[in-house]
N, C-alpha and C positions, 0 to 999 in steps of 0.2 A: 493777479490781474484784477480791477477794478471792474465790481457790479456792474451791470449792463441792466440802467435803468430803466430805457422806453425806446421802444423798435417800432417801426412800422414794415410791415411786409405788401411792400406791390402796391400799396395805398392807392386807391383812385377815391376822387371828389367829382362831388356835382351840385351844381347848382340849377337844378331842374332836370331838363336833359343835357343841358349843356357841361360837361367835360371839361372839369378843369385840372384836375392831377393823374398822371398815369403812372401806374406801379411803382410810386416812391417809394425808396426802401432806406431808412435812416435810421438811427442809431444813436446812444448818447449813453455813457459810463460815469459812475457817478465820480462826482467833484469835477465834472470835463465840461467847458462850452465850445460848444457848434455854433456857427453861423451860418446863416443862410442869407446867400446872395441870387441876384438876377435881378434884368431889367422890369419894369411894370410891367403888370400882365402876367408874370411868370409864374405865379403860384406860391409866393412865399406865404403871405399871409392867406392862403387858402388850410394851407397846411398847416400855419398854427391854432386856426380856426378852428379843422379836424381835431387833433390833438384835445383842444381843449372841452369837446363835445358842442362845438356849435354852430356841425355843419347837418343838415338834417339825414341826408344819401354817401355814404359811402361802402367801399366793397373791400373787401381784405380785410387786415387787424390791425392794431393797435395794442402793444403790449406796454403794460407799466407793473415793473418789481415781475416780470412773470404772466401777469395775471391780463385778459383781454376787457380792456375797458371803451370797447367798440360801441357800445350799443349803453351806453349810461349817458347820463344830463348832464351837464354842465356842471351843476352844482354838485354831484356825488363826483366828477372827476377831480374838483376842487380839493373836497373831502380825504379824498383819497392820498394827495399831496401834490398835488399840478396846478400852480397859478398861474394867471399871464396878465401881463403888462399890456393891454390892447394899442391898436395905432388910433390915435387923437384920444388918446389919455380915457375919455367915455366916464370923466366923474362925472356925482351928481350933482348939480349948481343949486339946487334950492337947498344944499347940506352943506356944514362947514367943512374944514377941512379935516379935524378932528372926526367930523360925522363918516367923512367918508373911509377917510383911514379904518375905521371903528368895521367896518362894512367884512370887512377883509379877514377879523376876527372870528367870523362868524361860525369857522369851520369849528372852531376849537381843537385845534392840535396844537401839541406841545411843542416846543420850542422857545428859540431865543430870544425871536420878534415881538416885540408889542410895543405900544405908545412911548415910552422912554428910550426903547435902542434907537426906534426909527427917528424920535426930535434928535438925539445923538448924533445918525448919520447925514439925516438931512435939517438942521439948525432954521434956514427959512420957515419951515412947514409949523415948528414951533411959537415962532413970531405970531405967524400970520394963524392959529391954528381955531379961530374962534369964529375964521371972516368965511363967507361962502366960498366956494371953492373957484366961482367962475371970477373970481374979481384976483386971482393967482394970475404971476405972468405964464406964458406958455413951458418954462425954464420949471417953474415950482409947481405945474400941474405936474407934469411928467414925473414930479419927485416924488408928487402925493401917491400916483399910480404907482411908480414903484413900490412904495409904505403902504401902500392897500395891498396888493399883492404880497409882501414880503410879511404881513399883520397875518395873515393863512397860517406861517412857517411850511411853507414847501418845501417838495424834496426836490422837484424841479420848476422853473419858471423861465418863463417864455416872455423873449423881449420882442415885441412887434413894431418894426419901425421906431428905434431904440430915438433916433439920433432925428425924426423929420419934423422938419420946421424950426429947430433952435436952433440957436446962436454958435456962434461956434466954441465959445467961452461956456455954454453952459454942456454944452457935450461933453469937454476936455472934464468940466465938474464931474458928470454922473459918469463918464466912463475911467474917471480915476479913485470914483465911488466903489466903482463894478467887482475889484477885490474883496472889500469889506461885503459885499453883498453874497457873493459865490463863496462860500465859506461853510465849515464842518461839514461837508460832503456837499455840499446844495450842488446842483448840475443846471446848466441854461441852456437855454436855444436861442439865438440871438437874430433876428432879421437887420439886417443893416443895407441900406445902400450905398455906401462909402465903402468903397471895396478894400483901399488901404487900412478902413480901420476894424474891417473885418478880421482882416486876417490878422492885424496886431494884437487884437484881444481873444481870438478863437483856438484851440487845440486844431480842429479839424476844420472845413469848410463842405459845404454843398453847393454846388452853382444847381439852379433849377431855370431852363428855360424851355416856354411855351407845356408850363406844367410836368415835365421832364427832367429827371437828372442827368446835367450835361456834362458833372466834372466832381469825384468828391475827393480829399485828400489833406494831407497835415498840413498846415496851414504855413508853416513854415518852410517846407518843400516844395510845394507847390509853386511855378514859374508865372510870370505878367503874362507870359504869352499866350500858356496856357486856359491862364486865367479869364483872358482876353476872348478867347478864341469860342470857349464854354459860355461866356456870358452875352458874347455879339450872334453866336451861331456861325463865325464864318470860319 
């Protein structure tokens, strides 16, 4: 059976007093991508937030390899082997694209990734790799984000709002990318609001609604109706 590489038990989030995750309890095996679905407001990216240490209040754990990385920074969670892909990509525009990529290195862990596989996988970011990052279309930020994150060599990476605001042409790109990315064990969590193309690319699924898990199961077993019914509440 395949390593069981980051759990959450009961998870609850907060953003002040306000309540935004209740006893999530999730799971991911290496070489396996989850998705996570629900309408806005639902708590996906609450959770990857958590996960990534940067949310300030939560209660319950967070297990990664074993070990509770509840209570660390963001940057030793990095360290540790956990990137993520943020939603609006979050480079920094007074740095090239090269500069930003670079950022991502920083962890120094060993690995496959560095400046050469990623101009490899993603060929625009090469082009363009000298120019600031905000003068990218929205299609080739998203790529950079990925090459920053994937520049770490993680053991797991977290895609947040994989797919919001491109094209549809550049989605079909990076989500035909997505193999070559999830490779030699690497394990994802994937936020998507495209429900069909969740379940296309994911092993398993979670539906999270109003911060609650309302539906979790293999993604290919799993029914519309079901699916439906978890993600509307009705």
């Amino acid at each position: 059976m395949p390593k069981k590489v980051l759990e959450t038990k009961n998870l609850n989030a907060f953003y002040g007093d306000f309540q935004a995750l209740f006893d999530v309890s999730i799971d991911l095996f290496e070489g396996e991508i989850i998705s996570i679905i629900g309408a806005n407001g639902a708590g996906k990216s609450t959770f990857m937030r958590s996960v990534a240490g940067l949310i300030d209040k939560i209660d319950n754990d967070i297990n990664f390899n074993g070990s509770s990385i509840k209570n660390l920074r963001a940057d030793e969670i990095a360290q540790k082997g956990i990137a993520m892909v943020p939603e609006g990509r979050k480079l920094f525009p007074s740095l090239s694209v090269e500069e930003n990529l670079l950022i991502g290195s920083q962890t120094k862990r060993s690995g496959p990734w560095k400046l050469s596989s990623v101009y490899e996988l993603f060929p625009d970011l090469c082009d363009k790799k000298n120019i600031p990052s905000n003068l990218l279309s929205g299609g080739q930020q998203q790529m950079a984000a990925i090459g920053r994150a994937l520049m770490s060599n993680p053991e797991v990476i977290l895609f947040d709002e994989i797919s919001l605001g491109l094209a549809p042409i550049i989605i079909k790109n990076i989500y035909q990318n997505l193999p070559l990315v999830i490779q030699d064990g690497m394990s994802a969590v994937v936020v998507e609001q495209d429900i069909n193309k969740a379940i296309e690319i994911s092993d398993r699924v979670y539906c999270l609604q109003e911060g609650r898990i309302a539906l979790t199961g293999e993604s290919k077993k799993l029914t519309r109706e079901e699916i439906s019914k978890a993600y509307f509440g009705i």
